[in-house]
N, CA and C atoms as an extended XYZ file, in Angstrom:
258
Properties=species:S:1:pos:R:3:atomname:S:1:resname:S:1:resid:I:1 pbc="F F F"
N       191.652      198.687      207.218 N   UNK     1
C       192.371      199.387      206.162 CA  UNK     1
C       193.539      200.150      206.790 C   UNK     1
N       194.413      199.882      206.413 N   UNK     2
C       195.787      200.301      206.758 CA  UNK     2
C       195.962      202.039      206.310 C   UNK     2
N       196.481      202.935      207.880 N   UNK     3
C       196.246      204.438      207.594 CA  UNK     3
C       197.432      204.984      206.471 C   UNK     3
N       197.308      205.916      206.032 N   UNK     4
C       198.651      206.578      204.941 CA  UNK     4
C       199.973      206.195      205.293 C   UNK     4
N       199.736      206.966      207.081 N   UNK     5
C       201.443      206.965      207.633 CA  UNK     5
C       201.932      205.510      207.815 C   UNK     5
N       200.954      204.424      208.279 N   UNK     6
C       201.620      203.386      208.788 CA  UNK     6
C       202.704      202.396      207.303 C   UNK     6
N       201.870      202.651      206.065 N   UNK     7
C       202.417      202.005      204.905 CA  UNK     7
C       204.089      202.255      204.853 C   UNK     7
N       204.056      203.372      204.940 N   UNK     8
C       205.459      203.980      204.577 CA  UNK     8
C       206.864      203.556      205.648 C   UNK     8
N       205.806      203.771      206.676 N   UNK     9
C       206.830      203.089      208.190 CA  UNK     9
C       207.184      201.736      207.771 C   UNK     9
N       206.204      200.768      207.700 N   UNK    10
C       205.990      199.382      207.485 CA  UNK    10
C       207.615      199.398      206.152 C   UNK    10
N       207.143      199.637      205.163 N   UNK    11
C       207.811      199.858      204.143 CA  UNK    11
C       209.266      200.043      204.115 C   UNK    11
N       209.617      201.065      205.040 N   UNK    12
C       211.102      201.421      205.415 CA  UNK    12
C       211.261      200.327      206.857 C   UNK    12
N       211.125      199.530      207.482 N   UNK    13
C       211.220      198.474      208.700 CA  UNK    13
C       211.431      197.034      206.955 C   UNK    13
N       210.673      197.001      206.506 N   UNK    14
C       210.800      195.625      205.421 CA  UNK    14
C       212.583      196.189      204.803 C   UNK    14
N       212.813      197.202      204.588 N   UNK    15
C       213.938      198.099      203.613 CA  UNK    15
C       215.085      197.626      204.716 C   UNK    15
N       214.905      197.911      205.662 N   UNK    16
C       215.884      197.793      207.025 CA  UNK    16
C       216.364      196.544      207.114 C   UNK    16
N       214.949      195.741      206.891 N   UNK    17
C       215.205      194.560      207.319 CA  UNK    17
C       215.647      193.302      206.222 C   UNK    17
N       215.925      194.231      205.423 N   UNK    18
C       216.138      193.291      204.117 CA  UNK    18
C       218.071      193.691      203.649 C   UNK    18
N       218.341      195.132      204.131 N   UNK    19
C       219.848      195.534      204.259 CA  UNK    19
C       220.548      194.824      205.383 C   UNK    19
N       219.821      194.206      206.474 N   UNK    20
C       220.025      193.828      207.744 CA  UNK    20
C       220.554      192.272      207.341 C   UNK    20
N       219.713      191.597      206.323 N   UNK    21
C       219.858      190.269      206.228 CA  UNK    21
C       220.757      190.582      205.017 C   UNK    21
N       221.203      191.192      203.948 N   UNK    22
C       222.210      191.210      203.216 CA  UNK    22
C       222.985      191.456      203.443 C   UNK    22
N       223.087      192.187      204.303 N   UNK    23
C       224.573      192.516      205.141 CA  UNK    23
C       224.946      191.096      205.944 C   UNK    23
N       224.420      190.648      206.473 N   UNK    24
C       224.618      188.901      207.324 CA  UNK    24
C       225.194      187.901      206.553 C   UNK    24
N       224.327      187.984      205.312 N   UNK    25
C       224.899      187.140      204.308 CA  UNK    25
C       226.306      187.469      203.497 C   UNK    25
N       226.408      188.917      203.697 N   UNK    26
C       227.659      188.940      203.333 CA  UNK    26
C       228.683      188.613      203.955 C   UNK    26
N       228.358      188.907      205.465 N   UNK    27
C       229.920      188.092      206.586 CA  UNK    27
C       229.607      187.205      206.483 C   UNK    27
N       228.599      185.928      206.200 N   UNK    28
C       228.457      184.857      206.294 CA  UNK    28
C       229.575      184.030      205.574 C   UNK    28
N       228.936      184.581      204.353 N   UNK    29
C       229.951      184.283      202.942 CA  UNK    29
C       231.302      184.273      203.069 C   UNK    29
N       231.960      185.708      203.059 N   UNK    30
C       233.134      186.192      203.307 CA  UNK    30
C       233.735      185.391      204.569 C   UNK    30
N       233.126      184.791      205.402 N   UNK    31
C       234.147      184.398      206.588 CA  UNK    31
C       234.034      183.228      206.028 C   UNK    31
N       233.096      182.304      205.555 N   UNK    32
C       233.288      181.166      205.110 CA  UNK    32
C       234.360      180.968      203.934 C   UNK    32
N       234.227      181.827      203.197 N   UNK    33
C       235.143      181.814      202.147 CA  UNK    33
C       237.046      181.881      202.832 C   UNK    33
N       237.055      182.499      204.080 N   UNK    34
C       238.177      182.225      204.633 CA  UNK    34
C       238.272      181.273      205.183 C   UNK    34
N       237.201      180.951      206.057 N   UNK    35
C       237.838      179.885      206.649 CA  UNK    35
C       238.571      179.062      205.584 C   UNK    35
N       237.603      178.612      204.328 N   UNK    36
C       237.763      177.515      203.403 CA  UNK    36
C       239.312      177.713      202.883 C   UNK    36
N       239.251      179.025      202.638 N   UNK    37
C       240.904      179.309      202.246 CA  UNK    37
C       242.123      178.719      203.308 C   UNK    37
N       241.657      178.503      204.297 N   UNK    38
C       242.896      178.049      205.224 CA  UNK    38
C       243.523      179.257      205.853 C   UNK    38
N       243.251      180.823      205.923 N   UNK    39
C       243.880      181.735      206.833 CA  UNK    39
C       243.719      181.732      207.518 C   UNK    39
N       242.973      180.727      208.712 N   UNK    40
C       242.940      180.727      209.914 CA  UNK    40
C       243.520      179.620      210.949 C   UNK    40
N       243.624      179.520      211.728 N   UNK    41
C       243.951      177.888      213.003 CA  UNK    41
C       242.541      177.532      213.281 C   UNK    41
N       242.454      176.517      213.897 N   UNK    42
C       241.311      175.997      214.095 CA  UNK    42
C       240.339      177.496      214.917 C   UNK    42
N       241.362      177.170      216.014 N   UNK    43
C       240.560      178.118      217.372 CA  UNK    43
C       240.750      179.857      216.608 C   UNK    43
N       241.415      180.020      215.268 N   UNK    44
C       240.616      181.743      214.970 CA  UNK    44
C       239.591      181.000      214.218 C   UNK    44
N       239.550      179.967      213.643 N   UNK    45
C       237.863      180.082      212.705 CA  UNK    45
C       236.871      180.101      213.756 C   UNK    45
N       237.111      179.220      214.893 N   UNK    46
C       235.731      179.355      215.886 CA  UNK    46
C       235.434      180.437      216.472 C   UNK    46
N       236.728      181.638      216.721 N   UNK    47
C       236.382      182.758      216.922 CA  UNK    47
C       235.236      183.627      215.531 C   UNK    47
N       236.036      183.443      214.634 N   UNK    48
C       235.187      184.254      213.579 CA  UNK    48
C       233.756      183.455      213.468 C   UNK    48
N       233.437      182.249      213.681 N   UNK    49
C       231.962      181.623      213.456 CA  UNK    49
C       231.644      182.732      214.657 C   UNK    49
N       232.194      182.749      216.250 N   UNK    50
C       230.975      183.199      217.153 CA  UNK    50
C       231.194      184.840      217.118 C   UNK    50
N       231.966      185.593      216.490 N   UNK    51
C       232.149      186.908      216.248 CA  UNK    51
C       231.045      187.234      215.162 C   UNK    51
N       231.064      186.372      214.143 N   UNK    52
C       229.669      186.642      212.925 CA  UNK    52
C       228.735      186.367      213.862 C   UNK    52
N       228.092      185.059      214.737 N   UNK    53
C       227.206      184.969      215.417 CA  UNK    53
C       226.558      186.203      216.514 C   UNK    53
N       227.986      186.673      216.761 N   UNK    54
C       227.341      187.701      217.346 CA  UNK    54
C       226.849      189.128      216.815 C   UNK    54
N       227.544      189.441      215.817 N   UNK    55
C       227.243      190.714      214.857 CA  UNK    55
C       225.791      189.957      214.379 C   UNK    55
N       225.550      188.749      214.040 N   UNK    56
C       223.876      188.234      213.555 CA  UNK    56
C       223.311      188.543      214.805 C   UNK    56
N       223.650      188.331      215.810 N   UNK    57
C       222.254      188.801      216.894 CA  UNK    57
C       222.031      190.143      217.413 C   UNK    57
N       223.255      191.344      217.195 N   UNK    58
C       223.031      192.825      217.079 CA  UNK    58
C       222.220      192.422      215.816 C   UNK    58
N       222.199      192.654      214.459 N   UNK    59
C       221.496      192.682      213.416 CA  UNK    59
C       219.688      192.552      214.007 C   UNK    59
N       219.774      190.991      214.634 N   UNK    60
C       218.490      190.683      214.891 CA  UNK    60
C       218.656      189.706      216.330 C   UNK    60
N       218.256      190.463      217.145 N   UNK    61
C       218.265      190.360      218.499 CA  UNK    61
C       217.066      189.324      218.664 C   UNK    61
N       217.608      188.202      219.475 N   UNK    62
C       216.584      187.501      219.664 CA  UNK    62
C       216.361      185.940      219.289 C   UNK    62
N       217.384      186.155      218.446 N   UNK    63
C       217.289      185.106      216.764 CA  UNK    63
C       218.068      184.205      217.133 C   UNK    63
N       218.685      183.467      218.300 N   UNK    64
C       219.761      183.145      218.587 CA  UNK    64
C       219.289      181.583      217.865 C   UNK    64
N       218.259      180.843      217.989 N   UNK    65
C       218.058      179.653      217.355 CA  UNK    65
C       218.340      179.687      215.563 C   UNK    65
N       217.587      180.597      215.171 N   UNK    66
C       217.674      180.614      213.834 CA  UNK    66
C       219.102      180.407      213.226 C   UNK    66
N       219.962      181.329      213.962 N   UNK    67
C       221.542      181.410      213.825 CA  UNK    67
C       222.043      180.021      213.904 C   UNK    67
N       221.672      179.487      214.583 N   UNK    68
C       222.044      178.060      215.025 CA  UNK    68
C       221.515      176.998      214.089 C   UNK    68
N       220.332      177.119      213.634 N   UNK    69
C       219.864      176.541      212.783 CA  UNK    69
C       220.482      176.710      211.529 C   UNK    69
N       220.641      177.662      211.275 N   UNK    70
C       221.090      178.368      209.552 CA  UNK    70
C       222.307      177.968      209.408 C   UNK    70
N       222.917      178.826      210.136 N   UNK    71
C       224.185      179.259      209.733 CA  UNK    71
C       225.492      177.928      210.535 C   UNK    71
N       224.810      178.072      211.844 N   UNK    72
C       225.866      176.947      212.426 CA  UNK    72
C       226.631      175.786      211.415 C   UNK    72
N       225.127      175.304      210.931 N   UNK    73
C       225.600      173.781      210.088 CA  UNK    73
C       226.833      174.256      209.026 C   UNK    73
N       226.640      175.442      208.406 N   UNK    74
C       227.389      175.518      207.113 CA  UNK    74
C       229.229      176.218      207.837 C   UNK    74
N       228.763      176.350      208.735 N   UNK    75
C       230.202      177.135      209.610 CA  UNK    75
C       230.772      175.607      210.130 C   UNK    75
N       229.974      174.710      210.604 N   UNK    76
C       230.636      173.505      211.103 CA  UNK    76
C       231.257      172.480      209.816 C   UNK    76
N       230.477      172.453      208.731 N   UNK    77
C       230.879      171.925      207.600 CA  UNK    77
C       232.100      172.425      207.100 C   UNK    77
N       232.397      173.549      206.992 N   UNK    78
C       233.313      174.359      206.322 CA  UNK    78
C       234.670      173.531      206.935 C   UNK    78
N       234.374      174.137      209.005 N   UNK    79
C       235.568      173.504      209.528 CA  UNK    79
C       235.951      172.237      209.462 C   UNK    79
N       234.763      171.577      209.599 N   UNK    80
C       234.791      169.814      209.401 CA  UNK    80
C       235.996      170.015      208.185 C   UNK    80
N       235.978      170.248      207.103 N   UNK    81
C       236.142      170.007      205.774 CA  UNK    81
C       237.376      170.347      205.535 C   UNK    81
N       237.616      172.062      206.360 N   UNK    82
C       239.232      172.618      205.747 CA  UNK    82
C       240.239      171.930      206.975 C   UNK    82
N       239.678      171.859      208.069 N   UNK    83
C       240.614      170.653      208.821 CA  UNK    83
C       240.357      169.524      209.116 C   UNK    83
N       239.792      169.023      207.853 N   UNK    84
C       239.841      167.116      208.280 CA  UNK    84
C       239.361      166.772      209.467 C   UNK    84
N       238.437      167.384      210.279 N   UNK    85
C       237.826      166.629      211.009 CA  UNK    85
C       236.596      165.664      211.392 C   UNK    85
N       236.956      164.729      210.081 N   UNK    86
C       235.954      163.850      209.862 CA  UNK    86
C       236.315      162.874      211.047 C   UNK    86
């Protein structure tokens, strides 16, 4: 049985960790949404993919696959797409 204090801790770490991943998703978004717009050259979008990549692993240290898994594909699609590099 879980003590008084630990609920509340637990509780505010889930709160953290749920501002932590909405906040991610918001640079996610927002940089994708530029790239797609075309304000960048090739070599600033790859900066901004590994600049978000890296603000995702301050967020959550550790995570470096997940990032890669998740997010990579939709950052490589984007570029594939706004510069024709099919």
């Amino acid at each position: 049985m879980p003590d008084r204090n630990t609920a509340p801790e637990c509780l505010r770490a889930i709160r953290e960790e749920n501002r932590h991943l909405r906040f991610l998703r918001f640079m996610v978004d927002l940089a994708l949404m530029e790239i797609r717009a075309g304000r960048f050259t090739l070599e600033e979008a790859e900066k901004v993919v590994e600049n978000v990549r890296r603000q995702a692993l301050q967020l959550f240290p550790g995570k470096e696959t997940a990032f890669d898994w998740i997010y990579r594909p939709r950052f490589h699609r984007a570029i594939t797409e706004t510069f024709r590099l099919h």
